[in-house]
C-alpha positions as protocol buffer text, in pm:
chain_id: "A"
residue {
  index: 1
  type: UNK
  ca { x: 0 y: 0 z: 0 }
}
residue {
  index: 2
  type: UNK
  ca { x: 123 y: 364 z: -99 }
}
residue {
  index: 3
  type: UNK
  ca { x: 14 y: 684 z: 95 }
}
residue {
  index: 4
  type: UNK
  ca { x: -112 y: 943 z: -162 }
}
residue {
  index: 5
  type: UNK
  ca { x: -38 y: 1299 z: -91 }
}
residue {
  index: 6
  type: UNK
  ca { x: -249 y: 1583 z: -238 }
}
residue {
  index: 7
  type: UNK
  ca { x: -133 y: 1976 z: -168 }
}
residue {
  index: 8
  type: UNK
  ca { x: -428 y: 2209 z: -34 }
}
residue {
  index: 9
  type: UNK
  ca { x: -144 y: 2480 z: -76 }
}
residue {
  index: 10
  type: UNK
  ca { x: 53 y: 2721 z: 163 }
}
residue {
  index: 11
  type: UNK
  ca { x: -60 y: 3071 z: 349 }
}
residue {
  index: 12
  type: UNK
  ca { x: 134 y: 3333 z: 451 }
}
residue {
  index: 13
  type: UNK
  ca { x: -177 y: 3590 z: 483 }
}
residue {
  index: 14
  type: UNK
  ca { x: -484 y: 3588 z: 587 }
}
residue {
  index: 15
  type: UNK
  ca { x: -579 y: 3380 z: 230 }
}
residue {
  index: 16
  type: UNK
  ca { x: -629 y: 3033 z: 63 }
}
residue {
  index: 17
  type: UNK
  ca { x: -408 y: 2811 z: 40 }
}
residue {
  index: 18
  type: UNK
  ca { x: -388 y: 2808 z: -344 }
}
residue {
  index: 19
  type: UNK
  ca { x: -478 y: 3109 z: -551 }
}
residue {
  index: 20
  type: UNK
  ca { x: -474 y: 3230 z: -889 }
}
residue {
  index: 21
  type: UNK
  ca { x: -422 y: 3582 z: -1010 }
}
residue {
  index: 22
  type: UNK
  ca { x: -461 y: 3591 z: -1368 }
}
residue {
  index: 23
  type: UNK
  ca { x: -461 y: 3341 z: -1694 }
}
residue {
  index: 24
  type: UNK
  ca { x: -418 y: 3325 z: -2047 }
}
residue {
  index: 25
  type: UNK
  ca { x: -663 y: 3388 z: -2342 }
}
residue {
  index: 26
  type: UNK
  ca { x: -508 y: 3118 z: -2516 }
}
residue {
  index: 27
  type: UNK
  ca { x: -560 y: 2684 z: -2613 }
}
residue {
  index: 28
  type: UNK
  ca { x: -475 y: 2584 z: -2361 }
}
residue {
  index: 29
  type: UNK
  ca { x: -533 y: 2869 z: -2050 }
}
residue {
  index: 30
  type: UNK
  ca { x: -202 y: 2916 z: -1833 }
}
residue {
  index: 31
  type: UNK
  ca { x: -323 y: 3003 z: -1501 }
}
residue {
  index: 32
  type: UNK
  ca { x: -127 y: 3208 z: -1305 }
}
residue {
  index: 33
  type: UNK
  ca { x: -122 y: 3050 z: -968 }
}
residue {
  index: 34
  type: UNK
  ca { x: 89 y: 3225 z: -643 }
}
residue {
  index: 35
  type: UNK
  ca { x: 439 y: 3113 z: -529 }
}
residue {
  index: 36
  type: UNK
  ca { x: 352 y: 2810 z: -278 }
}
residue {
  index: 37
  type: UNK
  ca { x: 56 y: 2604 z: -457 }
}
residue {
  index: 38
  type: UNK
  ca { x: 295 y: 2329 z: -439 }
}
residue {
  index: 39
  type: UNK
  ca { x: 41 y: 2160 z: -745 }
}
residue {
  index: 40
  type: UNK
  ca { x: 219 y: 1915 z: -957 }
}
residue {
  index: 41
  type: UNK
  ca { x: 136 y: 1754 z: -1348 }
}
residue {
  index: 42
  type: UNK
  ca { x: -181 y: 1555 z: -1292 }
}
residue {
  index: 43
  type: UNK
  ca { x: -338 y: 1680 z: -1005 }
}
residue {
  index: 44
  type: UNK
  ca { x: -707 y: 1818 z: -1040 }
}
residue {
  index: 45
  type: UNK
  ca { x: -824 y: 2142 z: -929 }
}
residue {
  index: 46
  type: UNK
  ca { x: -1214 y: 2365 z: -935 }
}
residue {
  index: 47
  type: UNK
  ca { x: -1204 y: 2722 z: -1006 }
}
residue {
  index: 48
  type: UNK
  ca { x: -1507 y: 2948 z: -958 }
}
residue {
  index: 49
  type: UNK
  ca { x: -1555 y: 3345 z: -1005 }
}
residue {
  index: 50
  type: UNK
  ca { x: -1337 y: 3411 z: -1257 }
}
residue {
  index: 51
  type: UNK
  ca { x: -1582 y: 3690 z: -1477 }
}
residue {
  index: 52
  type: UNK
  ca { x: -1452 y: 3776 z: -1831 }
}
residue {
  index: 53
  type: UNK
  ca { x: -1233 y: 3470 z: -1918 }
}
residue {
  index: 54
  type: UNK
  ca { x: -1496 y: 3204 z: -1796 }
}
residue {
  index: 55
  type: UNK
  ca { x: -1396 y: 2920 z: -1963 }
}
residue {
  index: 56
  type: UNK
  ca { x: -1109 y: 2912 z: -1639 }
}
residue {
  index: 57
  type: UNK
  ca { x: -1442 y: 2834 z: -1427 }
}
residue {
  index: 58
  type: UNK
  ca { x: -1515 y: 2424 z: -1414 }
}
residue {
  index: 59
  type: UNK
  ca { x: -1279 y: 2094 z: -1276 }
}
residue {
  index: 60
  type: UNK
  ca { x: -953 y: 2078 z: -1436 }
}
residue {
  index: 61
  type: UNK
  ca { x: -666 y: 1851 z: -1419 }
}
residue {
  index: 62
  type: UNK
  ca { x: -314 y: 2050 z: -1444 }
}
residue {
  index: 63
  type: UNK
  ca { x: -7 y: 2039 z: -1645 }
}
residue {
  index: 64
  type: UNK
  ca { x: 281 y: 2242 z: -1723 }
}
residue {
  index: 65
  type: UNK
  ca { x: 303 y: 2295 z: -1358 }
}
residue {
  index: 66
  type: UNK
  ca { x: 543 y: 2554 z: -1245 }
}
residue {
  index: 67
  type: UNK
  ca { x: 628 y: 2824 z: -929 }
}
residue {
  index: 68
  type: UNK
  ca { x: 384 y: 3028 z: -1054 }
}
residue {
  index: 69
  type: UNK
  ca { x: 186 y: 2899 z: -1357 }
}
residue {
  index: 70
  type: UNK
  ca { x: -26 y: 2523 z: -1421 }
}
residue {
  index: 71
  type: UNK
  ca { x: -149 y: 2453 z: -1776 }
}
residue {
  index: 72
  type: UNK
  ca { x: -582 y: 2369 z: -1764 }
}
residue {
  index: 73
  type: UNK
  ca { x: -565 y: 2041 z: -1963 }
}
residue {
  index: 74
  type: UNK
  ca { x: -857 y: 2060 z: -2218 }
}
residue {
  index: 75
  type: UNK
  ca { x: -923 y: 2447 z: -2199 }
}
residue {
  index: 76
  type: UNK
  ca { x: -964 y: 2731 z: -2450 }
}
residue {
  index: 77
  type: UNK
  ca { x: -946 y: 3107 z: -2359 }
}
residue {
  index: 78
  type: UNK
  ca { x: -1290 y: 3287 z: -2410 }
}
residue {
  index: 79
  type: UNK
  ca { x: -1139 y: 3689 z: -2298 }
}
residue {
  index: 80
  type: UNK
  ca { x: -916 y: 3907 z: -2022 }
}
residue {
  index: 81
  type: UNK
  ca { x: -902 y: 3765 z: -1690 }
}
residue {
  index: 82
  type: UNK
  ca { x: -1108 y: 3940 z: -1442 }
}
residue {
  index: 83
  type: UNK
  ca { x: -1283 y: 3835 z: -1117 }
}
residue {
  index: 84
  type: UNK
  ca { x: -1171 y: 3692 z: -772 }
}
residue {
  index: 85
  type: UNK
  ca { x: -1080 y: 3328 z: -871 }
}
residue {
  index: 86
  type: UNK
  ca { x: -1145 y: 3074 z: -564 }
}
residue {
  index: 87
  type: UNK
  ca { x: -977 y: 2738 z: -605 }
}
residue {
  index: 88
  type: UNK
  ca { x: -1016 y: 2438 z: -419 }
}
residue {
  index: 89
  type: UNK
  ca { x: -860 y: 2106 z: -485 }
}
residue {
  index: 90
  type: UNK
  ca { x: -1097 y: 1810 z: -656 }
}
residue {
  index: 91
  type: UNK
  ca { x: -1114 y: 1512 z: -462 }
}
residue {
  index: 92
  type: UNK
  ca { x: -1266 y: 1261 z: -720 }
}
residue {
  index: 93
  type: UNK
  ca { x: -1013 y: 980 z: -741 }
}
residue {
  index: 94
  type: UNK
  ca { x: -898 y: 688 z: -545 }
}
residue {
  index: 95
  type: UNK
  ca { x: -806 y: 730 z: -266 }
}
residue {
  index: 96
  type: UNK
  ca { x: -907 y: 1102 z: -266 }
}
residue {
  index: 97
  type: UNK
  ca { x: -1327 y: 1018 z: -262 }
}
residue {
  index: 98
  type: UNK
  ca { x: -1614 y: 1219 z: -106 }
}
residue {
  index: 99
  type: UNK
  ca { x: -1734 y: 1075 z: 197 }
}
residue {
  index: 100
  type: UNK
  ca { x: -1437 y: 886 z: 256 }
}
residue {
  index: 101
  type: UNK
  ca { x: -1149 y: 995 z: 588 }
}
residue {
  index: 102
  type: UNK
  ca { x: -792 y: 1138 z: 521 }
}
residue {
  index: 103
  type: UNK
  ca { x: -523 y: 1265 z: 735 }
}
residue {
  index: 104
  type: UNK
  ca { x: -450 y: 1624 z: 684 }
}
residue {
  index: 105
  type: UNK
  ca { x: -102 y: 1723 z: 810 }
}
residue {
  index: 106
  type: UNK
  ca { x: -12 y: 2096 z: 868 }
}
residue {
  index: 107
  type: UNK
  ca { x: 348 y: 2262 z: 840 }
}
residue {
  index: 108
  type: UNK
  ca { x: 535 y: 2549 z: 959 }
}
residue {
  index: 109
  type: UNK
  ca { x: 736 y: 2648 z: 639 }
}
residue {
  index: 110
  type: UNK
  ca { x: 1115 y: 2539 z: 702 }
}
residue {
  index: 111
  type: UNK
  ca { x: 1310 y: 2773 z: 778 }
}
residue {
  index: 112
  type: UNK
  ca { x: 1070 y: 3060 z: 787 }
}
residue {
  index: 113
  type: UNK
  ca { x: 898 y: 3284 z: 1075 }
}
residue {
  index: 114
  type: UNK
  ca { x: 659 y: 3063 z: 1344 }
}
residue {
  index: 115
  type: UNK
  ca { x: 302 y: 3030 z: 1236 }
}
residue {
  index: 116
  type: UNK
  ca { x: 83 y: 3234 z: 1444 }
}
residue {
  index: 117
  type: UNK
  ca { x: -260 y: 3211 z: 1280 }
}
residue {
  index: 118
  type: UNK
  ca { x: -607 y: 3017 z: 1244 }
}
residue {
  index: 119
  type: UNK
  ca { x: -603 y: 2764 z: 976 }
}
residue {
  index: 120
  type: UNK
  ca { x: -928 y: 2577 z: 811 }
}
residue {
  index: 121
  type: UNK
  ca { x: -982 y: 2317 z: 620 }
}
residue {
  index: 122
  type: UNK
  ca { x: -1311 y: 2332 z: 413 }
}
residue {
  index: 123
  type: UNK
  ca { x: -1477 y: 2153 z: 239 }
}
residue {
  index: 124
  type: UNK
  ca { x: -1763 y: 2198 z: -19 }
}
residue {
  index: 125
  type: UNK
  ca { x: -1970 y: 1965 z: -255 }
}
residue {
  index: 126
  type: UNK
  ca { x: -2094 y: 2123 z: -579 }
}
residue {
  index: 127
  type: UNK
  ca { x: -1954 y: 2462 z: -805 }
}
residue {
  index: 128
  type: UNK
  ca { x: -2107 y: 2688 z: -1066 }
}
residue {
  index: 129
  type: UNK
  ca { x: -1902 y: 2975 z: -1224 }
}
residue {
  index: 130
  type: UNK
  ca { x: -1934 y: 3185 z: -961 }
}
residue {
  index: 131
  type: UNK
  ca { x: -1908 y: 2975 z: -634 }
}
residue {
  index: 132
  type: UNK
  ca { x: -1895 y: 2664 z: -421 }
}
residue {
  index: 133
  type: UNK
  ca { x: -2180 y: 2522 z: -229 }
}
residue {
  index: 134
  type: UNK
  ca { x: -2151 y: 2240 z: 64 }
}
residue {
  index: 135
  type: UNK
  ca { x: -2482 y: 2125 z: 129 }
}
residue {
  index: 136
  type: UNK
  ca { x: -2601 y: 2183 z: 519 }
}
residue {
  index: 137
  type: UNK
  ca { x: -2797 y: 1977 z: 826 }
}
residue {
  index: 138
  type: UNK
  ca { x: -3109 y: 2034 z: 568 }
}
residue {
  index: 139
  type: UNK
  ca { x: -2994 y: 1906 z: 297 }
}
residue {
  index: 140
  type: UNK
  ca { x: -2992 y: 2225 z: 124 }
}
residue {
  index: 141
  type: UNK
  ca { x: -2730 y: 2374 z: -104 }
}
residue {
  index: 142
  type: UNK
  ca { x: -2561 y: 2635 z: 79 }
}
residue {
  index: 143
  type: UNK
  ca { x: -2320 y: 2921 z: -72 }
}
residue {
  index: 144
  type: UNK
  ca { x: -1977 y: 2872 z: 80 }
}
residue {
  index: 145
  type: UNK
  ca { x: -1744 y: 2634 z: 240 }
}
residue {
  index: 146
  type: UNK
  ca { x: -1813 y: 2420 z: 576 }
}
residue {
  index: 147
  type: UNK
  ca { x: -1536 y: 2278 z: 792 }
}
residue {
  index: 148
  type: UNK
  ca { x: -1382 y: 1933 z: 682 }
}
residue {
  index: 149
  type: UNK
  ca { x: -1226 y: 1925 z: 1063 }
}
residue {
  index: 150
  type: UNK
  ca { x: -1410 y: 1666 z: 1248 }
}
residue {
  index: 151
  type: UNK
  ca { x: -1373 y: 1985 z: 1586 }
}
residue {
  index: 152
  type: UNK
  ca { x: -1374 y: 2264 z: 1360 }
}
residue {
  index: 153
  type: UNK
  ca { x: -1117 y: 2526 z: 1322 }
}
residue {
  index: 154
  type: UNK
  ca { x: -770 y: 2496 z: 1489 }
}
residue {
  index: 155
  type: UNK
  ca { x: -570 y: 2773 z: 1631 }
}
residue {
  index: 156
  type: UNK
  ca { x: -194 y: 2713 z: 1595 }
}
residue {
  index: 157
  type: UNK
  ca { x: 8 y: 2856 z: 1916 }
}
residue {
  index: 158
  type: UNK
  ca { x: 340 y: 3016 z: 1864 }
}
residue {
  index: 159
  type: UNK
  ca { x: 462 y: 2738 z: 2044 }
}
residue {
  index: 160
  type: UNK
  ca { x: 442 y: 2485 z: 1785 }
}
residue {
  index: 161
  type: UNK
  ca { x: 718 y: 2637 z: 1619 }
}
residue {
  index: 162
  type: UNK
  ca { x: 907 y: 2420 z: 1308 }
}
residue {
  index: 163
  type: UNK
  ca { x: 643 y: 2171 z: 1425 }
}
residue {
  index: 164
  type: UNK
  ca { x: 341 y: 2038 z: 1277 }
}
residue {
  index: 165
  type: UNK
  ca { x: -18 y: 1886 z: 1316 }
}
residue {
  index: 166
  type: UNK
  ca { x: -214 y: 1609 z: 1189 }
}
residue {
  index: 167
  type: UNK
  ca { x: -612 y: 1631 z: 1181 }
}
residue {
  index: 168
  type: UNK
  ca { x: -844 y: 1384 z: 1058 }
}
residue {
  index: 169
  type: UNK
  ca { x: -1081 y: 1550 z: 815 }
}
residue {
  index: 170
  type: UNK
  ca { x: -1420 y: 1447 z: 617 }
}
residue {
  index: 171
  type: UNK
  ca { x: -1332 y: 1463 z: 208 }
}
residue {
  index: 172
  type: UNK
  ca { x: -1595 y: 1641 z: -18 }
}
residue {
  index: 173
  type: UNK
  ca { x: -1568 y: 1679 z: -338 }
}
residue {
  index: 174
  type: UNK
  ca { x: -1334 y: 2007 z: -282 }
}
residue {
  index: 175
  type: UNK
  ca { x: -1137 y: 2081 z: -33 }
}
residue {
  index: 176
  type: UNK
  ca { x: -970 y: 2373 z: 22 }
}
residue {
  index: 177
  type: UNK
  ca { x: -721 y: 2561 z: 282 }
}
residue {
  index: 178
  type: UNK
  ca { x: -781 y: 2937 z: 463 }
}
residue {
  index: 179
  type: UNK
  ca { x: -657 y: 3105 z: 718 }
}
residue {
  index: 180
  type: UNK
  ca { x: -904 y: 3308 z: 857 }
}
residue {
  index: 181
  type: UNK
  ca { x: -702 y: 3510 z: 1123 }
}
residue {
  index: 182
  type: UNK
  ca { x: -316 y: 3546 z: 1052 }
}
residue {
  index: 183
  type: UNK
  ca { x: -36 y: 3705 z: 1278 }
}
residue {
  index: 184
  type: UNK
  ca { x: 331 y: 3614 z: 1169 }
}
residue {
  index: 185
  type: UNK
  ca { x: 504 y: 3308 z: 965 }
}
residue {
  index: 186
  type: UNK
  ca { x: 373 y: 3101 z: 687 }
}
residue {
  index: 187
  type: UNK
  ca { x: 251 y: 2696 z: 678 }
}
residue {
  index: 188
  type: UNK
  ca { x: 150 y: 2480 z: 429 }
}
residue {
  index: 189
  type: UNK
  ca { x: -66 y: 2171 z: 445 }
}
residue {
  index: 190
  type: UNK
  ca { x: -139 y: 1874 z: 223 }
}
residue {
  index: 191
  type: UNK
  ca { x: -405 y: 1554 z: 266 }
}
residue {
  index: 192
  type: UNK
  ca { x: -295 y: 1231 z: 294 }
}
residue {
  index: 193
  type: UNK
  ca { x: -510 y: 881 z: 202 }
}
């Protein structure tokens, strides 16, 4: 058996883990994607929000990956890019499956300032062009992310310094990394299965 390790990006800000700032109008689109994403060839992300060059919007698995670009296997440019992009990683293959258990392990960066901050790990089940939905006690379809933590979010102290933490989380469809409050340092984190 071989442990299977999917990037959910790193934060050094109060952002996502994995972000993308601009992208071609070209066959195929090269996404511009921030210094960290730590993506390689094959994986599979979701983009929503993106409003003039739509055709980024959708699932897409990535090639051409480099520090701060990933090619969208199978895409054609339709304009400018404009929008707030959100990306979140697609969990649709084995051993990466909805409603299944991974480990999620989370990083200070080496050799960089402590991580003082509140990380999340979300989760969310459907997308449209403009945004994810996770779908709530109801059964409703709900705008957003929800927590993939089985206790919810987790404040790392300053004392954890160059350590790191491992969390059991619930996989949706996409997951995704934030940190919602952020003091000093930078971490990264990645799922396991």
């Amino acid at each position: 058996m071989s442990i299977k390790v999917r990037s959910l990006g790193h934060v050094a800000s109060a952002a996502r883990g994995i972000l993308i700032t601009g992208g071609t109008n070209a066959t195929p689109i090269v996404a511009t994607v921030t210094a960290g994403h730590r993506l390689k060839n094959g994986d599979r992300i979701a983009i929503a929000g993106v409003t003039t060059l739509t055709a980024m919007n959708g699932d897409w698995s990535v090639s051409s990956v480099g520090a701060a670009a990933a090619t969208l296997d199978g895409s054609a440019g339709n304009g400018a890019f404009g929008g707030a992009a959100v990306v979140a990683v697609l969990c649709d293959q084995t051993p990466f499956l909805p409603r299944h258990s991974a480990a999620a392990m989370i990083d200070d960066t080496p050799g960089g300032a402590v991580f003082v901050g509140t990380i999340v790990l979300e989760a969310a089940d459907s997308v449209d062009a403009t945004q994810f939905y996770y779908t709530n006690s109801s059964g409703v379809a709900t705008a957003g992310f929800k927590s993939a933590l089985k206790s919810g979010e987790i404040a790392i102290p300053a004392a954890t310094a160059g350590g790191g933490l491992a969390l059991e989380v619930d996989l949706s469809r996409y997951m995704t990394l934030r940190c919602s409050a952020y003091t000093s340092g930078g971490c990264g984190a990645k799922l396991l299965a």
